[in-house]
MILUM-491975 format. One record per residue: residue in one letter; x, y, z of N, C-alpha, C, O, CB in turn. Coordinates in Angstrom, 1 decimal. Glycine has a CB too. Example, Ala and Ser with C-alpha at 12.3 -4.5 7.8 and 13.67 -1.06 7.14 Angstrom:
<lofis>
<"A"; <13.2; -5.7; 7.8>; <12.3; -4.5; 7.8>; <13.2; -3.3; 7.8>; <14.2; -3.3; 8.5>; <11.3; -4.5; 9.0>>
<"S"; <12.8; -2.2; 7.1>; <13.7; -1.1; 7.1>; <12.9; 0.0; 7.9>; <13.4; 1.1; 8.0>; <14.1; -0.6; 5.7>>
</lofis>
This chain:
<lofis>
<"X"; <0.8; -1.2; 0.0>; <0.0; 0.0; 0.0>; <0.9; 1.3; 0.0>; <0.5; 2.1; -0.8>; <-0.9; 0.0; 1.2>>
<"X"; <1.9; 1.5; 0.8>; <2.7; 2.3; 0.7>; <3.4; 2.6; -0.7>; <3.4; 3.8; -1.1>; <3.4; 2.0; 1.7>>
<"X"; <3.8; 1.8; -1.3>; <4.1; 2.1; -2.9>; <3.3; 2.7; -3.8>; <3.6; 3.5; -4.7>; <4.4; 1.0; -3.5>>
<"X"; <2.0; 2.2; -3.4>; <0.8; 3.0; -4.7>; <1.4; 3.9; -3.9>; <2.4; 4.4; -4.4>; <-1.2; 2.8; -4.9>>
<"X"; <0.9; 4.4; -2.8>; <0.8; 6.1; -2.4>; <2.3; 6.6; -2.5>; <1.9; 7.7; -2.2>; <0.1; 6.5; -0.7>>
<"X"; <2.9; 6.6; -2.6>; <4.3; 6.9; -3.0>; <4.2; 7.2; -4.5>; <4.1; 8.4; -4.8>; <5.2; 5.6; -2.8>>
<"X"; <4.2; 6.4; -5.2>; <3.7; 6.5; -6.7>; <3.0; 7.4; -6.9>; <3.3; 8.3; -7.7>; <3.1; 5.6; -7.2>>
<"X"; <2.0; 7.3; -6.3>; <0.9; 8.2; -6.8>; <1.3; 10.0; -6.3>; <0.6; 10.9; -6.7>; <-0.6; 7.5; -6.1>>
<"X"; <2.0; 10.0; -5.8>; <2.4; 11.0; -4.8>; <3.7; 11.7; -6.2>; <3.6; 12.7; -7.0>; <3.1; 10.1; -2.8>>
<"X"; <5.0; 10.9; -6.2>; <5.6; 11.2; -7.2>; <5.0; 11.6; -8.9>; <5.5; 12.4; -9.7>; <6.4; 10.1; -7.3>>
<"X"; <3.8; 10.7; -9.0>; <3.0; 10.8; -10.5>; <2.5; 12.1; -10.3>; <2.3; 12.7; -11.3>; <1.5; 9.7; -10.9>>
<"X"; <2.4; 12.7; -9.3>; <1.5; 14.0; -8.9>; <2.1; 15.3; -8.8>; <1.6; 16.3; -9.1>; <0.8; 13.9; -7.6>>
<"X"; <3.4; 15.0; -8.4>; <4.9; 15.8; -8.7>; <5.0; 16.5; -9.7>; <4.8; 17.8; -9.8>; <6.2; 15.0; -9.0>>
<"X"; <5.2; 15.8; -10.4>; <5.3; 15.3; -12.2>; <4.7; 16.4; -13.1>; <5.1; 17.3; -13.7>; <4.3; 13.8; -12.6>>
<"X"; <3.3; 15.8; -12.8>; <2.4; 16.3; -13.6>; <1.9; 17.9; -12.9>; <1.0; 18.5; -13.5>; <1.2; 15.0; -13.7>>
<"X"; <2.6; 18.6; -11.6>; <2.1; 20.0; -11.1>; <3.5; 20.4; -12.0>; <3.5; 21.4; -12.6>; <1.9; 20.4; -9.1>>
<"X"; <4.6; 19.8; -12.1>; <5.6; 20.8; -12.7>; <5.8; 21.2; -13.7>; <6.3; 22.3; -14.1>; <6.4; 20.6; -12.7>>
<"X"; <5.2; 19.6; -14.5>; <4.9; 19.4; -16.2>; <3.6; 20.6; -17.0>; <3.5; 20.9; -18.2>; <4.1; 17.5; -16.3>>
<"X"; <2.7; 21.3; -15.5>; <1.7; 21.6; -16.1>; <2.4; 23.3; -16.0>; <1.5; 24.0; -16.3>; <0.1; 21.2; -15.5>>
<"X"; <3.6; 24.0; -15.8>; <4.0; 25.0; -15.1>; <4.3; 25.6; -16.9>; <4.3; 24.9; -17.9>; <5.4; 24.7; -13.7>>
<"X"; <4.7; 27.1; -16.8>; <4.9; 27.2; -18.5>; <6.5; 26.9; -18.8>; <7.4; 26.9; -17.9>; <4.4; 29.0; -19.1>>
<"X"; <6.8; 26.8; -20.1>; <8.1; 26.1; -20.5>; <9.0; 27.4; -20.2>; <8.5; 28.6; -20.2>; <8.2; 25.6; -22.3>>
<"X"; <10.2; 27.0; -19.9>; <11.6; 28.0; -20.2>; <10.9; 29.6; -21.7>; <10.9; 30.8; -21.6>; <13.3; 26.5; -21.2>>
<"X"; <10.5; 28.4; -23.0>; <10.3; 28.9; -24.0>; <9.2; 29.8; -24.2>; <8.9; 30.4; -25.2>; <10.3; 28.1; -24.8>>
<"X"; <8.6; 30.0; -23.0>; <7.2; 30.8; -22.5>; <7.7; 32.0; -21.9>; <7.7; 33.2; -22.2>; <6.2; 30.0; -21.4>>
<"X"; <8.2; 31.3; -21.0>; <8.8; 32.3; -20.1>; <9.7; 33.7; -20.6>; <9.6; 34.9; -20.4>; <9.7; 31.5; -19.3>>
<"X"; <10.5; 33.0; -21.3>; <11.2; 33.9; -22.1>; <10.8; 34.9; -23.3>; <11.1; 36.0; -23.5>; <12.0; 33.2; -22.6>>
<"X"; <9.8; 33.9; -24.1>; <8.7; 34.9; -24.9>; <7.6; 36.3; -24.0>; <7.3; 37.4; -24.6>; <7.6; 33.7; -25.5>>
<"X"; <7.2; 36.0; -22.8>; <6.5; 36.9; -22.3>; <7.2; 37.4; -21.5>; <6.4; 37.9; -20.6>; <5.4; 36.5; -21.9>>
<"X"; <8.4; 37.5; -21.2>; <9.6; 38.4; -20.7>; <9.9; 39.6; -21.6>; <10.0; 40.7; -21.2>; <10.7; 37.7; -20.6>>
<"X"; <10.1; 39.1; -22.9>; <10.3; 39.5; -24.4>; <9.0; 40.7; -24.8>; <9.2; 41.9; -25.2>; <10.1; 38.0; -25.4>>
<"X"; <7.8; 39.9; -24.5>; <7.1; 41.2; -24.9>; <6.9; 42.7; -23.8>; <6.7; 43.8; -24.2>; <5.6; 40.7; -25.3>>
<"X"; <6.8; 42.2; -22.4>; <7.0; 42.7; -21.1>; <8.4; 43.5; -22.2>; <7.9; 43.7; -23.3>; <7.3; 41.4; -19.4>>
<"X"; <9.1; 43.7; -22.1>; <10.2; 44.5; -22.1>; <9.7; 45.5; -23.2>; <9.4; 46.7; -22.9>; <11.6; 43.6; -22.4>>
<"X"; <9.5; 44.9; -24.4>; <8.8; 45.6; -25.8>; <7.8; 46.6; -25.6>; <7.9; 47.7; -26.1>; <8.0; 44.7; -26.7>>
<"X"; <6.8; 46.3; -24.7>; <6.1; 47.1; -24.6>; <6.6; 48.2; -23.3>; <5.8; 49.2; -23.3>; <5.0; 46.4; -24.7>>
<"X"; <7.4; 48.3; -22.3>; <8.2; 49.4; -21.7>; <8.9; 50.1; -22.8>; <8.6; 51.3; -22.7>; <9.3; 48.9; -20.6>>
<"X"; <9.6; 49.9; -23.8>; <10.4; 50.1; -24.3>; <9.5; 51.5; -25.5>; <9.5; 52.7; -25.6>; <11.2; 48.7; -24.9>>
<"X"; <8.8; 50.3; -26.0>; <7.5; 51.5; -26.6>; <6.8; 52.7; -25.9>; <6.5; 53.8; -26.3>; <6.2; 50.8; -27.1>>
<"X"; <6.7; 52.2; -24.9>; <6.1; 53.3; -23.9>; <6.8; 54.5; -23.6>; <6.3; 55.6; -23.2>; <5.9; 52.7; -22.8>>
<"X"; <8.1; 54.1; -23.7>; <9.1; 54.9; -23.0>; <9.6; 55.7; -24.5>; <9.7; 57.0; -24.6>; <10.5; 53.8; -22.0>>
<"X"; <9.7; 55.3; -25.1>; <9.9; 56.2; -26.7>; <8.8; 57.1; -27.1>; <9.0; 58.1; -27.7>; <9.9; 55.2; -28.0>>
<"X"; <7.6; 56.4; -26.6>; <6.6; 57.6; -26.8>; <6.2; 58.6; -26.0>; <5.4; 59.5; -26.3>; <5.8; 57.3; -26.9>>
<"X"; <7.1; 58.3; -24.6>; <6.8; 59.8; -24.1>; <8.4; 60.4; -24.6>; <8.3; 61.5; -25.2>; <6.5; 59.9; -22.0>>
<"X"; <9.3; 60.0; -24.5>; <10.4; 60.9; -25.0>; <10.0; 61.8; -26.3>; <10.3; 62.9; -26.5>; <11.6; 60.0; -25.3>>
<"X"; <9.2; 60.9; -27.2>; <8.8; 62.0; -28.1>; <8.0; 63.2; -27.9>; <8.1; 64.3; -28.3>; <8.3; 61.6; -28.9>>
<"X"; <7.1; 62.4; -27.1>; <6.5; 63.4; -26.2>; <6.7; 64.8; -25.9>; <6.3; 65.9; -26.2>; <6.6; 62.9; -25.3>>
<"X"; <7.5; 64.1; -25.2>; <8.2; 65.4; -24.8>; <9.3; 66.3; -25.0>; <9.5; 67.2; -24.2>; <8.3; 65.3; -24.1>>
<"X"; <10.3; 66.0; -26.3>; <10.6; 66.6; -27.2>; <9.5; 67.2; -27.8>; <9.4; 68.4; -27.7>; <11.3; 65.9; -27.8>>
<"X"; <8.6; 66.7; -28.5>; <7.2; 67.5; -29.2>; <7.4; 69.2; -28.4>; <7.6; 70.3; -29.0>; <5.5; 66.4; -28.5>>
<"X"; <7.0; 68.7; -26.5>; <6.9; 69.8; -26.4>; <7.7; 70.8; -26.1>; <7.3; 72.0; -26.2>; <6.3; 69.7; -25.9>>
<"X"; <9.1; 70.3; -25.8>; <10.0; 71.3; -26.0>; <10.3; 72.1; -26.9>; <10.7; 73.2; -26.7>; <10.7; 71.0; -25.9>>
<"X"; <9.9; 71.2; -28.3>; <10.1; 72.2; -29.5>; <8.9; 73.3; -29.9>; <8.9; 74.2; -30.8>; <10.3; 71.4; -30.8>>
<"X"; <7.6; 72.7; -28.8>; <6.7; 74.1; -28.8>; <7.4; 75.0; -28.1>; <7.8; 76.0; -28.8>; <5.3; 74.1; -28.3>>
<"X"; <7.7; 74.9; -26.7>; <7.9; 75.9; -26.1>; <8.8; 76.9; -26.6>; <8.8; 78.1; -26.5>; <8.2; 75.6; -24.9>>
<"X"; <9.9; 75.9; -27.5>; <11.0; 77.1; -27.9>; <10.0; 77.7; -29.3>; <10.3; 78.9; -29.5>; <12.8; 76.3; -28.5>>
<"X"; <9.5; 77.3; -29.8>; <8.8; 78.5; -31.0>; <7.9; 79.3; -30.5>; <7.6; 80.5; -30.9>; <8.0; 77.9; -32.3>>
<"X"; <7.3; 78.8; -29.7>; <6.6; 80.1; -28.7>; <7.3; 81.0; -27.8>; <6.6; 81.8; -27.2>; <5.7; 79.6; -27.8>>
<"X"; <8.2; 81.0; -27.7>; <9.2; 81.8; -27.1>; <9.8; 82.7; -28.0>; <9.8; 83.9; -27.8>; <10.2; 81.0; -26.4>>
<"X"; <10.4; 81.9; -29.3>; <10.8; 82.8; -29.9>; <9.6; 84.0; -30.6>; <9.7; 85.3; -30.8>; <11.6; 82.1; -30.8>>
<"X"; <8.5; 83.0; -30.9>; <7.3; 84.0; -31.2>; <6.9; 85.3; -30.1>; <6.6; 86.5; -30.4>; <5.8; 83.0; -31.2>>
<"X"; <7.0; 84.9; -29.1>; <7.0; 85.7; -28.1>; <8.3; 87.4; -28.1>; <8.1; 88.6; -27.9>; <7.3; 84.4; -27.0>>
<"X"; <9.5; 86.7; -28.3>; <10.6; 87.4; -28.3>; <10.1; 88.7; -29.6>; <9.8; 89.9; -29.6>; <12.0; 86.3; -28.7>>
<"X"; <10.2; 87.7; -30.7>; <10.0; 88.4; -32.0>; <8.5; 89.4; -32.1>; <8.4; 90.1; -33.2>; <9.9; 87.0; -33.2>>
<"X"; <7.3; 89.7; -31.1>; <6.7; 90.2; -31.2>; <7.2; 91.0; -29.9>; <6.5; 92.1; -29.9>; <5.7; 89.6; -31.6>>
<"X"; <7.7; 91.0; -29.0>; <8.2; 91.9; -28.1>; <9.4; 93.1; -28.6>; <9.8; 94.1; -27.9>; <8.8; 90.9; -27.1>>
<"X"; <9.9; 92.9; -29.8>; <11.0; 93.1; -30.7>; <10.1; 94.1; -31.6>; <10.6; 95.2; -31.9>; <11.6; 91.7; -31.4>>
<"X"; <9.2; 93.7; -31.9>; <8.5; 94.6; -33.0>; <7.2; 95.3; -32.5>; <6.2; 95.5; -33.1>; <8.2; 93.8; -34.4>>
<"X"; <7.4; 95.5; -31.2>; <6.2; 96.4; -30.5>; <7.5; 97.7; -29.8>; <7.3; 98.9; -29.8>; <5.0; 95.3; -28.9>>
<"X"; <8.9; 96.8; -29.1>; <10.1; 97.9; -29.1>; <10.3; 99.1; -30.4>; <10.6; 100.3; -30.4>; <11.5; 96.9; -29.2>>
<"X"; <10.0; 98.2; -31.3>; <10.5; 98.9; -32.3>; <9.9; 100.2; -33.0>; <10.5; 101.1; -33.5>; <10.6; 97.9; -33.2>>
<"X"; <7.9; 99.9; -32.7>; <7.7; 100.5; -32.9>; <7.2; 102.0; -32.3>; <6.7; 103.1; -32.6>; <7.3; 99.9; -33.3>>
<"X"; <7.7; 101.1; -30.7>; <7.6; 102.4; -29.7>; <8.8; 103.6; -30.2>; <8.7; 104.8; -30.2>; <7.9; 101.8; -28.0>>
<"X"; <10.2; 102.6; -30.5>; <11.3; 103.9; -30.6>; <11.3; 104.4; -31.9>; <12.1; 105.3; -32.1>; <12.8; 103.6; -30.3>>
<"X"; <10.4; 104.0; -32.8>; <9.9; 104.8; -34.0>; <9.4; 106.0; -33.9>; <9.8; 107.1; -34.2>; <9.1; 104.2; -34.7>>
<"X"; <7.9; 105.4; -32.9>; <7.1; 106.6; -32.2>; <8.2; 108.2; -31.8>; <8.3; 109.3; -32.2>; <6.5; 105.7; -30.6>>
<"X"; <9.2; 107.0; -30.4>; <9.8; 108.3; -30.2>; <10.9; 109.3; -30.9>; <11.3; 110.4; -30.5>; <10.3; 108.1; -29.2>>
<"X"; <11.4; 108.5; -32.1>; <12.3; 109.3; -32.8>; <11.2; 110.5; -33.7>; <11.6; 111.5; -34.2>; <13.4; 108.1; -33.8>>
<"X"; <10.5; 110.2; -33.8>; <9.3; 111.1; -34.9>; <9.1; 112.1; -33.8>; <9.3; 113.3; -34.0>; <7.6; 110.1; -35.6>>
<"X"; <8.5; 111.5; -32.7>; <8.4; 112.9; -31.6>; <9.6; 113.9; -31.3>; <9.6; 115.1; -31.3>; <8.0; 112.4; -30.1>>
<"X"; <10.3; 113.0; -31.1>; <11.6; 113.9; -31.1>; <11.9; 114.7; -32.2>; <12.1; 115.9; -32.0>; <12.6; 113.2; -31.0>>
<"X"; <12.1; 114.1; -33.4>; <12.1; 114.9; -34.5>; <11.1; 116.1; -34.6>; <11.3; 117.1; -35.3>; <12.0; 114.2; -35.5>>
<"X"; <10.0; 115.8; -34.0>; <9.3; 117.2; -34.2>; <9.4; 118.2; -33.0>; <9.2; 119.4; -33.1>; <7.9; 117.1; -34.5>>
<"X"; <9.6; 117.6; -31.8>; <10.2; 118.9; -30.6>; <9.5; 118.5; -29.6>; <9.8; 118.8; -28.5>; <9.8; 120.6; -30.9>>
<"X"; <8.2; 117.3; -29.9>; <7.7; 117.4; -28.2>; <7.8; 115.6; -27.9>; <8.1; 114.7; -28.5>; <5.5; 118.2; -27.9>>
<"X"; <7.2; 115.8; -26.7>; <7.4; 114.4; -26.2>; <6.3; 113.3; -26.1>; <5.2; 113.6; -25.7>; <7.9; 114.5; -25.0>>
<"X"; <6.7; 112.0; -26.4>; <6.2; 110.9; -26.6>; <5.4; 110.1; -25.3>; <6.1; 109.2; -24.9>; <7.4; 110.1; -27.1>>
<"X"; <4.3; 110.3; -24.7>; <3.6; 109.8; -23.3>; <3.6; 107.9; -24.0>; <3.2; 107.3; -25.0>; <1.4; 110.7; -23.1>>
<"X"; <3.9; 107.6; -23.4>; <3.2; 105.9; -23.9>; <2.0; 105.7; -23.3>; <1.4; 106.4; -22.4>; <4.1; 104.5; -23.3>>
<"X"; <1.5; 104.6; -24.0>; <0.4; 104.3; -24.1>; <0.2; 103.7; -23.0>; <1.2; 103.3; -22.3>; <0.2; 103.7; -25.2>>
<"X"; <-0.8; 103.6; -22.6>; <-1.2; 103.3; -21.1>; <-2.3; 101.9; -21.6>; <-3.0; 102.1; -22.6>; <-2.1; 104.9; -20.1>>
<"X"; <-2.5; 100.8; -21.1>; <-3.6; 99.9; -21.2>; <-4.5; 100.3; -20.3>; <-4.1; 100.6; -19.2>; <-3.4; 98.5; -20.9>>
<"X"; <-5.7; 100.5; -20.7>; <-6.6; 100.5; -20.1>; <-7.1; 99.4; -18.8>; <-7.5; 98.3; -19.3>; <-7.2; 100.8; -20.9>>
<"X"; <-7.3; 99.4; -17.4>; <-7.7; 98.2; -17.2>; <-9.5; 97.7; -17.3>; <-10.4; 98.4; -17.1>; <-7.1; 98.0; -15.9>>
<"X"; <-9.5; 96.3; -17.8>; <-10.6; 95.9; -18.4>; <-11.7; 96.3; -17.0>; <-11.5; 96.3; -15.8>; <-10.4; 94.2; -18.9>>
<"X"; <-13.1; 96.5; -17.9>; <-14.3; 97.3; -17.1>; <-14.9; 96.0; -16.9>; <-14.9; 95.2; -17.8>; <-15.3; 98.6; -17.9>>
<"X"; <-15.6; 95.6; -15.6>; <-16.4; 94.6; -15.3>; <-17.2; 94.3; -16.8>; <-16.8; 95.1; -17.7>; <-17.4; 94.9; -13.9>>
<"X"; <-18.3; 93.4; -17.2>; <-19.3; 93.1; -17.4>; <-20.5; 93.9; -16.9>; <-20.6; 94.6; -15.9>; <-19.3; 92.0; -17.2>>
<"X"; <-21.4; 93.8; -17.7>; <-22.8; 95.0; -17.1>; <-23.5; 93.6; -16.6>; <-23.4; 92.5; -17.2>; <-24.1; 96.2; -18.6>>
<"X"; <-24.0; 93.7; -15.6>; <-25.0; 92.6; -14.6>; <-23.8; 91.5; -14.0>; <-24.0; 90.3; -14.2>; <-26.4; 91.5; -15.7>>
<"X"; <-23.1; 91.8; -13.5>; <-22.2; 91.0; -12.4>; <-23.0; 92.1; -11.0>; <-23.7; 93.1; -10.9>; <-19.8; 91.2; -12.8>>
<"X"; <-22.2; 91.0; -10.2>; <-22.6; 91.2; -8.7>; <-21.3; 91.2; -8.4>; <-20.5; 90.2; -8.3>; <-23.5; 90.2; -8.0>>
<"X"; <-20.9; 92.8; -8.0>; <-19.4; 92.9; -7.4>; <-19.7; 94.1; -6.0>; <-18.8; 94.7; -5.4>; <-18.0; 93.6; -9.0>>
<"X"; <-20.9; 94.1; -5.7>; <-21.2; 94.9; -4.7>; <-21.5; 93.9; -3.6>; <-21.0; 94.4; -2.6>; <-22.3; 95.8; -5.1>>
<"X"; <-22.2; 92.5; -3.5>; <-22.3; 91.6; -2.4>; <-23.4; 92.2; -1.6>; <-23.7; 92.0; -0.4>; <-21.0; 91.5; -1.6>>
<"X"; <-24.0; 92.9; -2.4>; <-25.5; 93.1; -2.0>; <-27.0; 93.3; -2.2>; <-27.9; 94.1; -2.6>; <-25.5; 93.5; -1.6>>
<"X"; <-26.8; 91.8; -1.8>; <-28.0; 91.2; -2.4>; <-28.8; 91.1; -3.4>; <-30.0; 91.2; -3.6>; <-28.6; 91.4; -2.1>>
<"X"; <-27.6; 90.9; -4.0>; <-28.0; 91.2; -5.6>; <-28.0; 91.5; -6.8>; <-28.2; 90.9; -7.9>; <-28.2; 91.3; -5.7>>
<"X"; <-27.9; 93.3; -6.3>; <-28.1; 94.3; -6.7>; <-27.1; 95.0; -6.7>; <-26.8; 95.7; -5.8>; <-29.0; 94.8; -6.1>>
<"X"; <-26.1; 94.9; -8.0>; <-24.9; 95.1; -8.4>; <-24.6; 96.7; -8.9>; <-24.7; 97.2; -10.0>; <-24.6; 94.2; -9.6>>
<"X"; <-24.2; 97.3; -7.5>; <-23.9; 98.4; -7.1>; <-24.3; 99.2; -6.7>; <-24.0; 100.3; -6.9>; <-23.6; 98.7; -7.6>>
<"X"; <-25.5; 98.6; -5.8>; <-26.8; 99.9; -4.9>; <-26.7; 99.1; -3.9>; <-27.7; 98.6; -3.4>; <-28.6; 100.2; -5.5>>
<"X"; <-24.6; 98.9; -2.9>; <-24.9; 98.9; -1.9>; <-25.8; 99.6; -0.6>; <-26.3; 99.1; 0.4>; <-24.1; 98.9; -1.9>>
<"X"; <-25.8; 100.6; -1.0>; <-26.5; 102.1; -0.2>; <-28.1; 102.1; 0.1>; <-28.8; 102.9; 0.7>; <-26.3; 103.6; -1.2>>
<"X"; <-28.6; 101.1; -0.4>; <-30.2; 100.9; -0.3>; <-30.4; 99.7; 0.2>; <-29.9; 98.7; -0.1>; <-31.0; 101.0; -1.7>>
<"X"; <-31.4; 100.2; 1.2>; <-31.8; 98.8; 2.2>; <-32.3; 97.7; 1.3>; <-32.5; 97.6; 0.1>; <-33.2; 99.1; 3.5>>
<"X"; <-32.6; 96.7; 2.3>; <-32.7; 95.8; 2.0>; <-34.3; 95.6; 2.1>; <-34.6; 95.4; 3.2>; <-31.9; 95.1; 2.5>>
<"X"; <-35.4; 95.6; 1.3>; <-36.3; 96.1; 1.4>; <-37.2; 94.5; 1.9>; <-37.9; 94.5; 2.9>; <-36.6; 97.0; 0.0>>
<"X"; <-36.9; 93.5; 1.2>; <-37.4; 92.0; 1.1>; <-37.4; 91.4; 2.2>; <-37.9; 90.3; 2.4>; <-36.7; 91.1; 0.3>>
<"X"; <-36.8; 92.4; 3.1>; <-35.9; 91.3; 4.7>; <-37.3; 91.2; 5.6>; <-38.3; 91.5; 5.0>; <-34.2; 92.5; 6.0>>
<"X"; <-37.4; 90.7; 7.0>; <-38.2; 91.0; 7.9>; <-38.1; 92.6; 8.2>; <-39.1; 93.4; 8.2>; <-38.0; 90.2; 9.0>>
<"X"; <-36.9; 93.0; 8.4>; <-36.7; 94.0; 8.6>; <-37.5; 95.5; 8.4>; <-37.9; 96.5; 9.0>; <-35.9; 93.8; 8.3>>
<"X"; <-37.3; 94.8; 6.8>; <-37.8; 96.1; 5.6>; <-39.2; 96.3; 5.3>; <-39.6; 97.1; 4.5>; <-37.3; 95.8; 4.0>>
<"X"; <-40.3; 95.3; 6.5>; <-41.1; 95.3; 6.2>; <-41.9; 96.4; 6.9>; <-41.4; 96.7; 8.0>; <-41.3; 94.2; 6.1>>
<"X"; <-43.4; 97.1; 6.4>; <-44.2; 98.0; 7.5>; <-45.2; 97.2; 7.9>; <-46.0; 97.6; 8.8>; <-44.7; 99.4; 7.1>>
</lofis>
């Protein structure tokens, strides 16, 4: 009795190691594991070269229109000068709210802090 179960015990060995994947598996799905890091990793490098080579043409775009707004200021001032008086620069205006914003915080009623609040308990007779 001891031999069957022995046997059967070794047959059982066998067949859990026999069912495990080959060397030739192993190595293939190591192989694509690597392939696809490798792709991954190439496509962000492009990536991000991509965006380096925006930032540098927008920079230079940047430069080159900073260059020709100089240019046309000291145009400005050589013509003023040439005629005797002086050159004010231009001032930006700063941007005016929107009409119907609420920038007064009361109650509503966008820019008649100064008037009660009529709706309240308060405001009532």
């Amino acid at each position: 009795m001891k031999k069957v179960i022995y046997s059967v015990a070794v047959a059982a060995t066998f067949l859990i190691v026999a069912c495990g994947p080959s060397a030739e598996e192993i190595a293939k799905k190591e192989a694509a594991r690597m392939d696809s890091i490798a792709k991954v990793t190439s496509d962000s490098l492009a990536t991000i070269e991509a965006q380096k080579q925006q930032m540098m043409q927008d920079s230079i775009n940047a430069a080159m229109e900073k260059m020709k707004q100089d240019s046309i200021l000291a145009a400005e001032t050589a013509a003023a000068a040439k005629k005797g008086g002086k050159v004010k620069p231009k001032k930006q205006e700063p941007k005016k709210p929107e009409q119907g914003t609420n920038q007064s915080g009361a109650g509503g009623r966008g820019g008649n802090a100064d008037q009660p609040n009529k709706t309240g308990a308060a405001g009532r007779k």
